[in-house]
OpenMM code with the backbone's topology and positions (N, CA, C; nanometers):
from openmm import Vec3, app, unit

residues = "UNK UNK UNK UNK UNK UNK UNK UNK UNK UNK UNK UNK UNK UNK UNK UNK UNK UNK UNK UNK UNK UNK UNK UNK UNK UNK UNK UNK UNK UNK UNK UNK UNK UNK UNK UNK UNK UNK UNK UNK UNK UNK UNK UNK UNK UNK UNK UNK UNK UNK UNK UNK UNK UNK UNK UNK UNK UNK UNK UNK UNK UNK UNK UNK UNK UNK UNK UNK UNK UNK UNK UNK UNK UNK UNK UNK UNK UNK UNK UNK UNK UNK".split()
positions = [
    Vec3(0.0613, 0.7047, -1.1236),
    Vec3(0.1971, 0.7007, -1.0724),
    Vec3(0.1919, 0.6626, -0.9245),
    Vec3(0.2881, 0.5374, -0.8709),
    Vec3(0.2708, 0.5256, -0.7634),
    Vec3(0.3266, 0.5863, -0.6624),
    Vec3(0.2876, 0.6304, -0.5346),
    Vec3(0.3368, 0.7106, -0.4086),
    Vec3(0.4903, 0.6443, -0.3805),
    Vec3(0.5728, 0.7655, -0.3716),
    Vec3(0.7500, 0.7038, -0.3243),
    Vec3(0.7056, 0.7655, -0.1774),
    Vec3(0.8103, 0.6881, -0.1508),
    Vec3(0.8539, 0.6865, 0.0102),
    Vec3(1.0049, 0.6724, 0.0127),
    Vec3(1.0809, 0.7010, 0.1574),
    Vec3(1.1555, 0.7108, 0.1573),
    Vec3(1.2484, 0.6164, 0.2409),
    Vec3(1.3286, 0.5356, 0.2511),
    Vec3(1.3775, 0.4670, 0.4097),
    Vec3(1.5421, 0.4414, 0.3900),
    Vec3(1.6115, 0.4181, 0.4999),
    Vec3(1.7139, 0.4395, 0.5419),
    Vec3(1.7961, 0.2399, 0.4675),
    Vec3(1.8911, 0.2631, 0.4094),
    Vec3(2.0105, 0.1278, 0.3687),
    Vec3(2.0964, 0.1781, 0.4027),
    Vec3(2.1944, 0.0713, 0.4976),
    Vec3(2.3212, 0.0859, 0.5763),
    Vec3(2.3268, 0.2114, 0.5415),
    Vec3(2.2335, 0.3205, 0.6278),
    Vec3(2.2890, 0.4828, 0.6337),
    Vec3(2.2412, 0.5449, 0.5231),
    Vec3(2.2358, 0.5031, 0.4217),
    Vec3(2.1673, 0.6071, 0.2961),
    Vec3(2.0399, 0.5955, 0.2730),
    Vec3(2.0233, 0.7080, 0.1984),
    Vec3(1.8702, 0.7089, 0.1667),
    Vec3(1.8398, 0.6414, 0.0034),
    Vec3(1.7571, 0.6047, 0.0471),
    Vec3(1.7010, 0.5086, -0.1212),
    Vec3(1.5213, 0.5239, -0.1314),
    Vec3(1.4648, 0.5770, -0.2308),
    Vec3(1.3271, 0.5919, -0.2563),
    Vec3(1.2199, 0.4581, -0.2552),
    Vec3(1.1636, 0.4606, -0.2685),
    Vec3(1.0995, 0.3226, -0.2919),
    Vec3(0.9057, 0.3628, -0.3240),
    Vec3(0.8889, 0.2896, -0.4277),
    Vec3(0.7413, 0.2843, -0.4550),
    Vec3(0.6266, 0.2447, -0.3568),
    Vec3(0.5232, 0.2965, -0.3110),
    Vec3(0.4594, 0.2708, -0.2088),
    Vec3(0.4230, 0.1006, -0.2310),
    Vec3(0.4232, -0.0030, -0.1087),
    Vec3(0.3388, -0.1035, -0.1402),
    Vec3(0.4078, -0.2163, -0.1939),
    Vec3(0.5366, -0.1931, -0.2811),
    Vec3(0.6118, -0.2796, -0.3223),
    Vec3(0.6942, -0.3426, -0.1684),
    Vec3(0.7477, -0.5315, -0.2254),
    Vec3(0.7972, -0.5735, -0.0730),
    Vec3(0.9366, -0.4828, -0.0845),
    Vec3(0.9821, -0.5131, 0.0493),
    Vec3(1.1765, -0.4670, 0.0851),
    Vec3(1.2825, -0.5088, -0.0050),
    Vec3(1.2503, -0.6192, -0.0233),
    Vec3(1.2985, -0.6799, -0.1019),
    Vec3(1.3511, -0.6105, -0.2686),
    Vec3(1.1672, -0.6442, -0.3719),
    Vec3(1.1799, -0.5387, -0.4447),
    Vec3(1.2670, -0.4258, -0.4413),
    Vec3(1.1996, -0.3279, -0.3405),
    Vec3(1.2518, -0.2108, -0.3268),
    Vec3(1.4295, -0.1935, -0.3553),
    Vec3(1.4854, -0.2995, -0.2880),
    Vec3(1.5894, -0.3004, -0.2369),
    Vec3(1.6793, -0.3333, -0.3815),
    Vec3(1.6084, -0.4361, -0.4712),
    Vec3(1.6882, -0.4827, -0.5914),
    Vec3(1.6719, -0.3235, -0.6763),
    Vec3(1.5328, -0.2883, -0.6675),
    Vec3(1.5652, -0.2027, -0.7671),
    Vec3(1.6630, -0.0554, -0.7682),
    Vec3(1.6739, -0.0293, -0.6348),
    Vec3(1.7464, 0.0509, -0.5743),
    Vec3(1.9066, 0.0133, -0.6453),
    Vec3(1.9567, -0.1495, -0.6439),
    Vec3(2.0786, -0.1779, -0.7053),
    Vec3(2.0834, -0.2719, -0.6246),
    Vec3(2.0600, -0.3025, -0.4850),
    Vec3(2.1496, -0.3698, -0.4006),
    Vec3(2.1074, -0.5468, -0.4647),
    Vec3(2.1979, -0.6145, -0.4443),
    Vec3(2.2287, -0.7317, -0.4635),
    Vec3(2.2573, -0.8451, -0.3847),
    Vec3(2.3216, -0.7790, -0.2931),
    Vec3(2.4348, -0.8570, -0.1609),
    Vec3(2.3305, -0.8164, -0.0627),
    Vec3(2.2521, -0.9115, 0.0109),
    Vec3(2.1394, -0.8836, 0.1336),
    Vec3(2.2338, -0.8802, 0.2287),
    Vec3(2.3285, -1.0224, 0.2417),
    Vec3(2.4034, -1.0792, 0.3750),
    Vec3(2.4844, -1.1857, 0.2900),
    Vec3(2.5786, -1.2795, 0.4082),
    Vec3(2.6680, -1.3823, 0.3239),
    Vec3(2.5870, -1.5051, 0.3570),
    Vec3(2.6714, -1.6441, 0.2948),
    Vec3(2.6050, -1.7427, 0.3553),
    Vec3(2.6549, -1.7890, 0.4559),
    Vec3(2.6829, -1.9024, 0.5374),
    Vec3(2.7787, -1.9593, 0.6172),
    Vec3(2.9265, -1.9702, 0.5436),
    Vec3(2.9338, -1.9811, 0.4042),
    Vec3(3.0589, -1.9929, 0.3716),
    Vec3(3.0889, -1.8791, 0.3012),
    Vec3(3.0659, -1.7873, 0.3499),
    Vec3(3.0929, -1.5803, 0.3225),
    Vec3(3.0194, -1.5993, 0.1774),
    Vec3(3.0016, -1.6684, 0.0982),
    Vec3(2.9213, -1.6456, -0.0298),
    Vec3(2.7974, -1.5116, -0.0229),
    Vec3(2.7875, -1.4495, -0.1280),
    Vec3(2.6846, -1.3447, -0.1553),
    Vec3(2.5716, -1.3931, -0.1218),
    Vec3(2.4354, -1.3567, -0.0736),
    Vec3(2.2961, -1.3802, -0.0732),
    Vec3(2.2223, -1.2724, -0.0871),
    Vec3(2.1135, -1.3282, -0.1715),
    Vec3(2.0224, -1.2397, -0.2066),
    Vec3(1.9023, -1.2819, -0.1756),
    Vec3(1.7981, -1.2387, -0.2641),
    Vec3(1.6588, -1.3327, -0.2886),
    Vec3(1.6389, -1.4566, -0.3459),
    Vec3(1.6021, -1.5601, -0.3340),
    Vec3(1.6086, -1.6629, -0.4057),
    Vec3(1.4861, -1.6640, -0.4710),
    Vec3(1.3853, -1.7052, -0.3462),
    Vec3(1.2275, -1.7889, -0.4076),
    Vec3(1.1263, -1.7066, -0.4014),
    Vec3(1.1395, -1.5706, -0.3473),
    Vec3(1.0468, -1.4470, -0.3397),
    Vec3(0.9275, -1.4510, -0.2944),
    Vec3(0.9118, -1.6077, -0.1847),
    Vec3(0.7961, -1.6006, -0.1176),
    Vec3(0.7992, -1.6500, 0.0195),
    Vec3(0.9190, -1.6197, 0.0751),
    Vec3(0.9538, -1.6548, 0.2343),
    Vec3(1.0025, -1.7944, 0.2780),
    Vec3(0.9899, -1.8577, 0.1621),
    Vec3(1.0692, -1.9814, 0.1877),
    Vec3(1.2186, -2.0022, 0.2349),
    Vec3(1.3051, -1.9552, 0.1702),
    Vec3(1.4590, -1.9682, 0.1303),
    Vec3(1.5277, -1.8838, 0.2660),
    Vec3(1.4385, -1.7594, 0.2996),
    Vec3(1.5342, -1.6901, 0.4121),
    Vec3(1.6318, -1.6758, 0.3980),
    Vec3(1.6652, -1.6270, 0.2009),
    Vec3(1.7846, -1.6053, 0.1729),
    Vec3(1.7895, -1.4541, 0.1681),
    Vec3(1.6787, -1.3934, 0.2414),
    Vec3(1.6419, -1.2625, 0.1875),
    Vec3(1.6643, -1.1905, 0.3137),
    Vec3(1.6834, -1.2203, 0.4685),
    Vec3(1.6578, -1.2101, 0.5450),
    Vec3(1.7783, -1.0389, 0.5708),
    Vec3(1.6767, -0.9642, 0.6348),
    Vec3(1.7987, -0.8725, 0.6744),
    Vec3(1.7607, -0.7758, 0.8104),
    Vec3(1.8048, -0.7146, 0.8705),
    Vec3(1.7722, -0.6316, 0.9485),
    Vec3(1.7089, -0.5384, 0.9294),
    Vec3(1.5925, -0.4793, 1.0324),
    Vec3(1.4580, -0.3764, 0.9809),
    Vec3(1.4433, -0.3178, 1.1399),
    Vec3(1.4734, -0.2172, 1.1322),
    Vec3(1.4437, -0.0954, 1.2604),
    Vec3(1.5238, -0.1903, 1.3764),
    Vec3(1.6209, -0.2434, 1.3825),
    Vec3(1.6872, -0.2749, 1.4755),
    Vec3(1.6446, -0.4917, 1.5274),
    Vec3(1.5546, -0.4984, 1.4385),
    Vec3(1.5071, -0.6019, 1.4707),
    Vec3(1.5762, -0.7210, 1.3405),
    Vec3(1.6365, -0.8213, 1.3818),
    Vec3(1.7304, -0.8629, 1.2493),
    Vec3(1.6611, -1.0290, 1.2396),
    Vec3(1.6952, -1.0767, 1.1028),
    Vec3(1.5894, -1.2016, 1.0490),
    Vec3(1.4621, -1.1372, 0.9718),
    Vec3(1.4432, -1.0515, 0.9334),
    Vec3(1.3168, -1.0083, 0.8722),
    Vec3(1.3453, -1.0452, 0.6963),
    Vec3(1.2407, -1.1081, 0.6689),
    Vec3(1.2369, -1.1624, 0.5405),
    Vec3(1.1960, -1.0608, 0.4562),
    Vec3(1.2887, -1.0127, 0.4039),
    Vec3(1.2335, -0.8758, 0.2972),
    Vec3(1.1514, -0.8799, 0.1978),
    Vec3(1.1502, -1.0377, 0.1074),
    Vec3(1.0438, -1.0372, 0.0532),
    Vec3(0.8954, -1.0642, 0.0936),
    Vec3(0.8662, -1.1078, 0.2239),
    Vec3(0.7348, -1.0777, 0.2717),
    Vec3(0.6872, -0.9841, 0.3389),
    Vec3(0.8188, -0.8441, 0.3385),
    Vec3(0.7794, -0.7056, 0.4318),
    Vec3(0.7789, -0.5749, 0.3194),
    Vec3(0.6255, -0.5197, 0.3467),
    Vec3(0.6020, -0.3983, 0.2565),
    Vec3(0.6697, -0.3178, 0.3020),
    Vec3(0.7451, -0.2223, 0.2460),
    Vec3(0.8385, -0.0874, 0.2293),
    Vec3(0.6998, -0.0135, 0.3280),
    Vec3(0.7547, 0.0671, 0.4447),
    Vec3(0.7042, 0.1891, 0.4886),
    Vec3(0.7677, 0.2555, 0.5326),
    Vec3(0.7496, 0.4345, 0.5211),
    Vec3(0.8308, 0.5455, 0.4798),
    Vec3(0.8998, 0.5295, 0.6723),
    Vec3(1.0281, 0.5662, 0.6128),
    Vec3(1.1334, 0.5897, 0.7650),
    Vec3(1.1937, 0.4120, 0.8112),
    Vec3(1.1946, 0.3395, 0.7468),
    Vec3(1.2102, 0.2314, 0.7527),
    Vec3(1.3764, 0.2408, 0.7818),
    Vec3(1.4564, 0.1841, 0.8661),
    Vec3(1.5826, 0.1822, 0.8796),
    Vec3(1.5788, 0.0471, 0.8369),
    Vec3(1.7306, -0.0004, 0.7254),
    Vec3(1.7378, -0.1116, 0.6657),
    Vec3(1.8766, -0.1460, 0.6842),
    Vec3(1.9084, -0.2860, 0.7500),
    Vec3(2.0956, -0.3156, 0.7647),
    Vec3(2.1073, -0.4346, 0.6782),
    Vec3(2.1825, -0.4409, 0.5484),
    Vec3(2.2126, -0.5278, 0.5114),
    Vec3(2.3568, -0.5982, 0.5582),
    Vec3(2.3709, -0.7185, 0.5699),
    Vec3(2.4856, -0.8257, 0.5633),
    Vec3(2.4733, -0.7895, 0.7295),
    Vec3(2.4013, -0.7837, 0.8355),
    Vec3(2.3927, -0.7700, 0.9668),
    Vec3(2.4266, -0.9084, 1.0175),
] * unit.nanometer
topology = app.Topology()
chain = topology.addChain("A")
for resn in residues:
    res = topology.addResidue(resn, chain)
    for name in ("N", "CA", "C"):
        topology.addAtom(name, app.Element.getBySymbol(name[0]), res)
């Protein structure tokens, strides 16, 4: 069984499996909606390997972080649609 951890989405708490990316974490948690596009459209993950920067969201205050190339670690503050 793998180690959970714990980190912060717009204010709530959501668990997450040790080791898995933000990303992951983040779909399986539910979330869907990362940020919009230029034309307010939904964005999510697209290509799940840092290409698309459709994944991009805010991480401990620092914003543009590509969630699918950043491993989940415990206390992680996460802002989606920033």
């Amino acid at each position: 069984m793998a180690e959970k951890i714990s980190l912060l989405v717009n204010g709530g708490k959501i668990t997450a499996d040790a080791g898995v990316s933000l990303a992951a974490a983040l779909m399986n948690a539910g979330f869907v909606r990362f940020g919009t596009s230029v034309m307010a459209e939904p964005r999510g993950p697209l290509c799940g390997m840092g290409i698309c920067m459709a994944c991009r969201v805010q991480v401990n205050g620092q914003r543009g972080i590509r969630s699918c190339q950043t491993p989940v670690r415990e206390g992680m503050e996460v802002v989606l649609d920033a």
